[in-house]
C-alpha atoms as one frame of an Amber mdcrd trajectory, in Angstrom:
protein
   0.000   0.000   0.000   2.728   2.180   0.742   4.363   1.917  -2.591   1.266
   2.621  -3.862   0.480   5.806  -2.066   4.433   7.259  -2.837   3.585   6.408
  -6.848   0.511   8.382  -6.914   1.943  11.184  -5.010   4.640  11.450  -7.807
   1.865  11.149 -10.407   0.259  14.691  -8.900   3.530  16.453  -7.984   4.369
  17.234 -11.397   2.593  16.623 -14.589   6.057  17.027 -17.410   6.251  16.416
 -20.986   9.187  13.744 -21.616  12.232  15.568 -21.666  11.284  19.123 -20.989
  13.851  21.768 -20.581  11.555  24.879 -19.268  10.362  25.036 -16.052   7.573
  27.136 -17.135   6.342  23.239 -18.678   5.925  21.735 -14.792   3.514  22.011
 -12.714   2.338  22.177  -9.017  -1.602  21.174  -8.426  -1.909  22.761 -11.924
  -0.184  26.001 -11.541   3.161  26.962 -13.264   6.081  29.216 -13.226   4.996
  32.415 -15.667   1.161  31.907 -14.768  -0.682  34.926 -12.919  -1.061  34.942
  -9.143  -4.437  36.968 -10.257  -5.395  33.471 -11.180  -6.246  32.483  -7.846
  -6.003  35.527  -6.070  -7.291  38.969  -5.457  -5.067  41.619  -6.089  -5.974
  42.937  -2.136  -5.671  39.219  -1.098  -2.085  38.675  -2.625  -1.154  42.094
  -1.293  -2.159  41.318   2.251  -0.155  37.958   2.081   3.099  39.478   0.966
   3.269  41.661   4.298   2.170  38.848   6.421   5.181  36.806   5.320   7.290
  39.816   4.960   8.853  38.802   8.661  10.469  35.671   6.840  12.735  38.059
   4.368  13.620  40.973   6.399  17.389  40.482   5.233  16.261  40.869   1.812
  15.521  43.209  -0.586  11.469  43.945  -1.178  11.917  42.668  -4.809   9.865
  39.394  -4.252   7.045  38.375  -1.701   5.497  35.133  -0.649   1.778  34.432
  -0.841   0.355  31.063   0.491  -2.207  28.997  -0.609  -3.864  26.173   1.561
  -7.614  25.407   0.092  -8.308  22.968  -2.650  -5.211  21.196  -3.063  -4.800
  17.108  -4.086  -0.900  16.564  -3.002   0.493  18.804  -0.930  -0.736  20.365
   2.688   0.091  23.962   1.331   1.637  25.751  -1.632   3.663  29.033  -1.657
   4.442  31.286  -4.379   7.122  34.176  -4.694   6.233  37.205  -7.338   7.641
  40.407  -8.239   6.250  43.011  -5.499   6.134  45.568  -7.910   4.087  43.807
 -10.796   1.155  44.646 -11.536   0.145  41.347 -13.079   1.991  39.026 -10.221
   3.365  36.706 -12.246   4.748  33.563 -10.345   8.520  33.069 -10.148   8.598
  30.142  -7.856   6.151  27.471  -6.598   7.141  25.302  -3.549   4.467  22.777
  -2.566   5.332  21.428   1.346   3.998  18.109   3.166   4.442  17.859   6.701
   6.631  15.298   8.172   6.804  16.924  11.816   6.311  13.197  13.421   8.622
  11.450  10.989  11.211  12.968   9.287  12.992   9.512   8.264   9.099   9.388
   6.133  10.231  12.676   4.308  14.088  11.522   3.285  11.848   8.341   1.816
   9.174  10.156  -0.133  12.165  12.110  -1.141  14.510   9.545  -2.640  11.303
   8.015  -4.831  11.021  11.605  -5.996  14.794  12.365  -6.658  15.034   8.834
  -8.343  11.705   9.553 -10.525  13.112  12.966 -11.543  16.885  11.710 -11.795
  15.462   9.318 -15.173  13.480  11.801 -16.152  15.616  14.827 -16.316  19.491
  13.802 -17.449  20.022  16.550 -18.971  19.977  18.533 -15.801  22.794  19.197
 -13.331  22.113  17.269 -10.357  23.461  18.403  -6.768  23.336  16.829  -3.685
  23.669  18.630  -0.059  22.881  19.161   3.218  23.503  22.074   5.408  22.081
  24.011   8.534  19.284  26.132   8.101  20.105  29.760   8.049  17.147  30.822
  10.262  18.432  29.010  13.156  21.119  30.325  15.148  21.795  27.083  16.892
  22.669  25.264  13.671  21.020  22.280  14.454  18.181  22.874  12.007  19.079
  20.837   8.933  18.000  20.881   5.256  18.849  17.357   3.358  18.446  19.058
  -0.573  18.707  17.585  -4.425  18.982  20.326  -7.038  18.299  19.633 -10.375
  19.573  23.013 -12.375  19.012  23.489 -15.684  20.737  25.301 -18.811  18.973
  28.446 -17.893  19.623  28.741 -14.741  16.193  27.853 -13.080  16.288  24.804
 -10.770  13.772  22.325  -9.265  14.482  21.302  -5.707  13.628  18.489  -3.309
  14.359  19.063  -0.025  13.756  17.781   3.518  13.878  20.536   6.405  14.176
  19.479   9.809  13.905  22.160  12.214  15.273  21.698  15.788  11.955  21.370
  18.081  11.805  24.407  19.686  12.203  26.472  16.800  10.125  24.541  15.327
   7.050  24.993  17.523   7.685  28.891  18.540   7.277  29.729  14.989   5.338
  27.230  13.917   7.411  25.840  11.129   6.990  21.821  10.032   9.226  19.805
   9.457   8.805  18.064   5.960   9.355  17.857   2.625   9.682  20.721  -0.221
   9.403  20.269  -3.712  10.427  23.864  -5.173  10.617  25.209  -9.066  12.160
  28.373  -9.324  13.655  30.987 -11.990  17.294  31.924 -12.135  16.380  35.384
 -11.009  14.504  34.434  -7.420  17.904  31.510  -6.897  20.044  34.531  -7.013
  17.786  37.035  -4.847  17.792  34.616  -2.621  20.877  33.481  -3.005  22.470
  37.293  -2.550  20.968  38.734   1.008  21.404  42.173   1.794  23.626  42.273
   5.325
């Protein structure tokens, strides 16, 4: 049953053409990279959202905000989207769908070896990484991200990550612990690759 459940899960994380080289061709419960945020959102609605998560990018620049969708979803317990804060049309620069693992992590590095294997056939032409690191946001270092990058010619990358948060981080600012499956343009993997000090 459980191989079962991990092989359907892969069937709704992304729906690809064989072969694809744009990320702009994948898709997270239906919504893609270069699609408008206006799609599923009111202009007021999105605007609200990107101050509400504004907390999570203070050493930023205010070039890209985060707006969160939870309703109406198949896969994944939440979705998140980053778009220009200044466009007028909010077009989406990068989707990151999120399942919770918070009372098994070791169930999260599995779902996320089927997935890395699935997209590892699927996607040769890519550059694949491997890593693992401590999570910026925690001073303590003992938050960990386990992460497979799969970069492409352009520049824009699709991710698969685990993030385990130490516990009381974790439950003061009610972060989960879980899995990430991210597609992002070159431009937002170098914003947030390049914080302001």
């Amino acid at each position: 049953m459980k191989k079962f459940l991990a092989i359907l899960i892969l069937v709704f994380i992304f729906q690809t053409p064989s072969q694809a080289d744009d990320i702009r061709d994948f898709q997270i419960e239906g919504i893609s990279i270069g699609d408008s945020l206006l799609d599923h959102f009111s202009k007021a609605e999105i605007k609200a959202e990107i101050e509400e998560s504004r907390y999570m990018y203070e050493r930023f620049t205010k070039q890209f905000g985060e707006v969160y969708l939870y309703k109406g979803l198949e896969t994944y317990d939440y979705i998140s989207f980053l778009v220009k804060t200044d466009d007028e049309k909010f077009i989406i620069h990068l989707i990151r769908g999120a399942i919770a693992y918070n009372d098994n992590i070791d169930e999260c590095y599995k779902k996320k070896d089927v997935i890395v294997k699935d997209f590892s056939k699927n996607f040769k032409y890519a550059k694949k990484k491997d890593r693992s690191f401590k999570h910026g946001i925690d001073t303590t270092g003992r938050s960990t991200v386990n992460q497979t990058k799969f970069i492409f010619k352009s520049g824009d990358q699709l991710n698969v990550q685990c993030m385990d948060f130490e516990e009381d981080l974790r439950i003061n600012k009610n972060f989960d612990d879980g899995l990430d499956v991210l597609v992002q343009t070159k431009e937002v993997f170098e914003w947030l690759s390049s914080p302001i000090k």
